[in-house]
N, C-alpha and C positions, 0 to 999 in steps of 0.2 A: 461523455459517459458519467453517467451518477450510480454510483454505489451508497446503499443505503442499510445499515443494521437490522433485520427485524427481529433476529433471537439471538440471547448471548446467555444461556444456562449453560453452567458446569464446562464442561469442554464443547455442548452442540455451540454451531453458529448457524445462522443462515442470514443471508445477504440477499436484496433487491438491487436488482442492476437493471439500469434503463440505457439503452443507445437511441440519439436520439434519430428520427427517421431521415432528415438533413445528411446525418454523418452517415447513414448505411445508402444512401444514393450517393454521394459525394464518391463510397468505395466502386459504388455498381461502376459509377461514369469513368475512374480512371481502369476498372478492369474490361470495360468496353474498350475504352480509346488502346490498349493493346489488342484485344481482339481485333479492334479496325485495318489495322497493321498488318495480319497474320491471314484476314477474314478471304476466304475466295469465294464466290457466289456468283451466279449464272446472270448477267443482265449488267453486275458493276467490273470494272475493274480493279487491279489490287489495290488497297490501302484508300477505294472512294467508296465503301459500303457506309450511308449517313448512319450516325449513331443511331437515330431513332426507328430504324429498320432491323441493328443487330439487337437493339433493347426489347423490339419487339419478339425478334426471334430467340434469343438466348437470356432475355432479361433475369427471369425468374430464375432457371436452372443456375446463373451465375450470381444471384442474390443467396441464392441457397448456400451454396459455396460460402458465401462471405462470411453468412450466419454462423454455420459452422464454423469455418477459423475466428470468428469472432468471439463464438463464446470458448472456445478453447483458451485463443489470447487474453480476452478479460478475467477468465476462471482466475488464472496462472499472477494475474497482474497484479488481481484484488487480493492475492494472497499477498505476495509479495509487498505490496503496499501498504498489507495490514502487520508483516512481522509475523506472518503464521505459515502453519505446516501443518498442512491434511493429514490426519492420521490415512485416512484413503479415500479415494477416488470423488469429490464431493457431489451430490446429487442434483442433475440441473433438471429443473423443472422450464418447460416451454408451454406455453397457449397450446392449448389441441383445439380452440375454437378454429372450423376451417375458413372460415370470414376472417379472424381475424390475422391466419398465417398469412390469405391472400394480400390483406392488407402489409403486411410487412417485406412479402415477395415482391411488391412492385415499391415498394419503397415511398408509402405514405402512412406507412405506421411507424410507431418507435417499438423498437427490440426492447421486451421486458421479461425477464424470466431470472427464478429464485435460484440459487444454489445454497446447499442445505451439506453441511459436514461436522466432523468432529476433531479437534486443532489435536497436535502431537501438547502433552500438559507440560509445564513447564519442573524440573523438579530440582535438589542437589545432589550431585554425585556425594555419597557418603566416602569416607577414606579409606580405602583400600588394600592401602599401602601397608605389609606387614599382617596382611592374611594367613593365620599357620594355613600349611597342605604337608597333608602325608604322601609321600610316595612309596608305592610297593614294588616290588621289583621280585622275583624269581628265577630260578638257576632253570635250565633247559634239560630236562631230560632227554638221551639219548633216544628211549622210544617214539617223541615228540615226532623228531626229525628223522626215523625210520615210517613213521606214518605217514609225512607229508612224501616220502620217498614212492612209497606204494599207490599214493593220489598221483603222482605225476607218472609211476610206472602205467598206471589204468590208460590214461590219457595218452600214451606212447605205445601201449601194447601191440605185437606185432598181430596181425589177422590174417585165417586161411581161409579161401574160398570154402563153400560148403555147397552138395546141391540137394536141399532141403526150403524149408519153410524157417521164414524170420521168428529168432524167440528176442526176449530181453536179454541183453549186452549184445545183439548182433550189429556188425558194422552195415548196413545198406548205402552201396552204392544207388544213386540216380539222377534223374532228371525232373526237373518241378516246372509248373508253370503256374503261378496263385494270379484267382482270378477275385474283383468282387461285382456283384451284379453283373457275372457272364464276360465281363473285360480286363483282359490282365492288368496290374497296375505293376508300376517302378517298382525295381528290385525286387521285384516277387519271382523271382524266374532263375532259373542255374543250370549248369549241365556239370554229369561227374559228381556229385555231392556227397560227398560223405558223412553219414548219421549213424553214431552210435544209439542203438533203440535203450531208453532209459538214460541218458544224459542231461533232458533237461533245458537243450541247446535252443531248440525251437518252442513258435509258441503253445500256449497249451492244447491238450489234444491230437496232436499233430503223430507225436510220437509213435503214440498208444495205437496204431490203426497200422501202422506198419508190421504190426505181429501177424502170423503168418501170412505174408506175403511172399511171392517168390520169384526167383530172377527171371526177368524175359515178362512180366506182368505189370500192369495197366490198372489205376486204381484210381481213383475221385476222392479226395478226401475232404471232409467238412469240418471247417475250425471256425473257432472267433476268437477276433485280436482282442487282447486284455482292453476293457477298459482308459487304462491309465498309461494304455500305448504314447511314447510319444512322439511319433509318427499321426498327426491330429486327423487324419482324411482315412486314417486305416483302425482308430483307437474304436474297438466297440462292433466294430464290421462283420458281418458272417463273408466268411470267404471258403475257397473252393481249392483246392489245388492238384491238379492234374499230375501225375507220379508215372512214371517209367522206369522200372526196377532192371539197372544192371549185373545187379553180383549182391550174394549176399556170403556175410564171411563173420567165423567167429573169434575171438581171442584166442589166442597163441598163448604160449608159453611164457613168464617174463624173468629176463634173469637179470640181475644186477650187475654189470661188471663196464669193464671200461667202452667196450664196443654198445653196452646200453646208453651209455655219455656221449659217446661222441656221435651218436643219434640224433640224440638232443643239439647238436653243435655245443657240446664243452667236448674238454680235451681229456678229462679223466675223470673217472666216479669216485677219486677225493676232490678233484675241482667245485663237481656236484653236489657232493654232502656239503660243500661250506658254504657253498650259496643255496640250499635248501635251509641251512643253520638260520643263515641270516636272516633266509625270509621266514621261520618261524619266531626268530628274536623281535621282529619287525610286530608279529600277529601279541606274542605277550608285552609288548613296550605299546601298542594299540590299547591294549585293557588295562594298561596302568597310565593311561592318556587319559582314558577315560572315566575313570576312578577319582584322577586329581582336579577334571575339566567338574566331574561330577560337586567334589568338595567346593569348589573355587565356584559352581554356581549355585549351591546351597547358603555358604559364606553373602554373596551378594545378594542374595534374594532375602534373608535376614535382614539386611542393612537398608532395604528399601522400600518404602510403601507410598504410594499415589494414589489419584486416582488413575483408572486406563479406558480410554477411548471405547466405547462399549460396543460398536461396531467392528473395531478390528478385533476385540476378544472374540465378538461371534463370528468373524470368520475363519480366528483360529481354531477355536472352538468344531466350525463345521467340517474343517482338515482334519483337526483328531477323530472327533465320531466318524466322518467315512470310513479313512482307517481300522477305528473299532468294529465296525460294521463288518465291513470288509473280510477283518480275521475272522469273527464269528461265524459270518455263512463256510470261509474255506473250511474251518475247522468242524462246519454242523455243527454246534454249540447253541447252547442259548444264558442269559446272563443267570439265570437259578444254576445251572451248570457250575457256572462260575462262584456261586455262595453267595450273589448280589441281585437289584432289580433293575429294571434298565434307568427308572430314577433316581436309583442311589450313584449307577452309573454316570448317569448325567452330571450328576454334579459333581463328581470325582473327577471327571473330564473338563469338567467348564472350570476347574481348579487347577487343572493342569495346561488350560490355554489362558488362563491369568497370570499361571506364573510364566509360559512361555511369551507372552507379551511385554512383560512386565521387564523379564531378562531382556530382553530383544532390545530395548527401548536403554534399556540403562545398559548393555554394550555397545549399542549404536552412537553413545551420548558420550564413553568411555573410548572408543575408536577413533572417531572424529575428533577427540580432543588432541587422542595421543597423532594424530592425521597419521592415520595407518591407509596404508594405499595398495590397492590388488592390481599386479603388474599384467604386462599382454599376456605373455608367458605364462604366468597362472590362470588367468582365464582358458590359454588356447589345453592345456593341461588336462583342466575338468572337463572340456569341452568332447576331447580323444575320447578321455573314460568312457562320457556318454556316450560316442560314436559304437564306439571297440563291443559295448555289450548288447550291439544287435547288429549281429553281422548280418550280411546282405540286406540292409535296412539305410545303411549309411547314408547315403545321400539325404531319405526323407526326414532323419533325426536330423540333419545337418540342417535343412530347408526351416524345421521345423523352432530351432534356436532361433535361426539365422531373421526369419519373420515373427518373433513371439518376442519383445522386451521381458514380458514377466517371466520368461522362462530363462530367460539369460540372467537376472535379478537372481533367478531359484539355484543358480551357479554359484552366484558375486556371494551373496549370504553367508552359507559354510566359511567361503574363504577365507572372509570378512572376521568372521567369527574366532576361526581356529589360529587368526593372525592378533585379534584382539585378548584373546586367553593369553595369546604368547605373552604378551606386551605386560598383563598381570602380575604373570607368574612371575617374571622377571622381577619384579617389585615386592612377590610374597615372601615368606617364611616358612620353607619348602626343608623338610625332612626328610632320609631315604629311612625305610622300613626293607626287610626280609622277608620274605612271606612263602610258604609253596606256593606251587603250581596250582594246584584246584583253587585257594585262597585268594588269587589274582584272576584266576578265569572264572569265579563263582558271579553268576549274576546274582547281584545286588539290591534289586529293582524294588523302589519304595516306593513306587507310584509316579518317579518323574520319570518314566523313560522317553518322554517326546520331547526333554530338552534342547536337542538338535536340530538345526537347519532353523534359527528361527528369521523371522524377516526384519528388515533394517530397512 
């Protein structure tokens, strides 16, 4: 194998690499002589198919193979060998001459083809150590925790049959069957189902078509899966879902007392109220997480300037604007709406995926040093979340990690991330502050808010 330089500007590279045609036959012959082994065919017996019968037969198809793992393996090699780190995926260029792939299928050409990327840049972690951060902090108001009481009273409400036509908050009993292109797919099916109309539980559309329905009725309803489903075989799909109305029933009464608790499985509604406490203490220690996480990556982004791989900016880059995109159609808006143009936009945005690069690269540089490590546990953690917030979905979310690395990566990240803050903070010069409530929960937003989730 010769590996050869042809461009070294700035952070691009690009490399010539030749295999020579000797070595990718030498591979075909030893992956024959196992097929020979394996090989059953009408005329020989096992393990006396002559090589030049199965080369004939399968030559090409297993050359193909080898190309493939070959330029994978040399990608990976010639990095390794050169001391660099792809910012992403580097780009391999092959002959589309069909002459001359033939010639390399049978294994009388040499294997040549460029790979083109841009190297992770080299840089200094600046000192860190002794970063002031404020921390704000806030007392709980009792109405706090009566609010979140009435959110989980909704959600537990008792329901009476009715025999009427479905409005919004009715509970609809039924039975589903989701189809796409006329065939039902996995997990699209239930019996018994209970749907509050107006919860938000299912996907969109879905809801909204159960108003006046009524029990004992038969309905067709037409949806489409979001986009950014991640369920990859269902994301984007118009789907169908065949409905049979059991019972339709509306909210009850809801009183708070101890038989409302022990509902719930607690043993009493003071049990209740302190673990509603905690999980509102949980939501304001979240926004003064975030407030410090906020400081702690302003601090760092001050202290650091490179160059950055221009290609991974613009794919950040292309993750925010979707995004952008995105809210502006849900909202019907348009960027004059907003007091801006969509090119001032642009570049407000392609500012805010240089800095989230830029961070990403200088905690990935700051993690690794401190060898901070994301255990099984924590993975299998994030993983539930995902599951849990698409019920009756579970499996294909599951399938959907399970065969996708970048999607299990879009896990490890955060982790990575909120493990690497810690490891800071611990080293900063952290203050506590008093503040209200509104003053802790006031969004802040000074144009970073896509700090989060960045890649490593």
């Amino acid at each position: 194998m010769q590996v050869n330089e042809t461009l070294s500007e700035g952070l691009k590279r690009e490399l010539k690499v030749i295999v020579p045609a000797n070595e990718l036959d030498d591979r075909l012959n030893v992956r024959l002589q196992d097929l020979k082994s394996t090989a059953k065919l009408n005329g020989f017996r096992p393990g006396k198919v002559p090589i030049s019968h199965l080369r004939q037969l399968y030559g090409k198809s297993a050359m193909a193979e080898i190309v493939e793992t070959l330029v994978a393996d040399t990608t990976r090699k010639a990095l390794t060998d050169r001391g660099e780190k792809a910012a992403i995926q580097p780009k391999i260029d092959l002959t589309e001459d069909e002459s001359e792939a033939t010639q390399i299928l049978e294994g009388k050409a040499d294997l040549v083809f460029t790979m083109a990327y841009e190297i992770i840049p080299e840089f200094e972690i600046a000192d860190f150590k002794g970063i002031k951060i404020e921390r704000e902090s806030a007392d709980i108001p009792d109405e706090d925790i009566q609010n979140r009481l009435n959110e989980i009273g909704e959600n537990s409400r008792p329901f009476e049959t009715v025999d009427r036509a479905a409005k919004d908050g009715d509970r609809v009993t039924m039975s589903y069957v989701g189809k796409v292109d006329g065939e039902p797919f996995e997990g699209g099916a239930d019996e018994d189902a209970n749907l509050v109309i107006g919860s938000n539980r299912f996907i969109p559309g879905f809801e909204e078509q159960l108003i006046g329905i009524k029990a004992g009725d038969e309905k067709t309803l037409e949806v489409t899966f979001p986009e950014d489903y991640p369920a990859e075989h269902l994301a984007g799909k118009a789907t169908t879902f065949d409905v049979k109305v059991k019972d339709i029933a509306e909210p009850g009464k809801l009183v708070f007392d101890d038989a409302f608790a022990e509902n719930l499985g607690v043993e009493s509604m003071e049990t209740l109220r302190t673990q509603v406490s905690k999980q509102v203490e949980t939501q304001y220690e979240f926004a003064s997480r975030q407030k410090v996480k906020r400081q702690l990556l302003d601090a760092l982004d001050e202290k650091h300037d490179f160059p950055l791989p221009e290609g991974l900016v613009e794919q950040e880059f292309e993750n925010v604007w979707r995004q952008v995109m995105h809210d502006i159609e849900q909202h019907g808006k348009s960027f004059e709406d907003e007091g801006t143009t969509e090119e001032d936009a642009r570049k407000e945005y392609r500012g805010i995926a240089e800095r989230r690069v830029r961070l990403g690269l200088v905690l990935s540089r700051i993690g690794e040093d401190a060898k901070v490590e994301i255990t099984e546990d924590e993975m299998q953690r994030a993983l539930y979340e995902q599951v849990r917030g698409y019920p009756g979905q579970e499996q294909q979310v599951m399938d959907h990690y399970r065969n996708n690395p970048e999607a299990i990566q879009a896990l490890r990240a955060p982790i990575f991330e909120e493990k690497t803050v810690d490891y800071i903070l611990e080293l900063a010069e952290v203050t506590e502050k008093k503040v209200s409530k509104e003053e802790l929960l006031a969004d802040d937003d000074d144009g970073h808010s896509h700090d989060h989730d960045h890649d490593h």
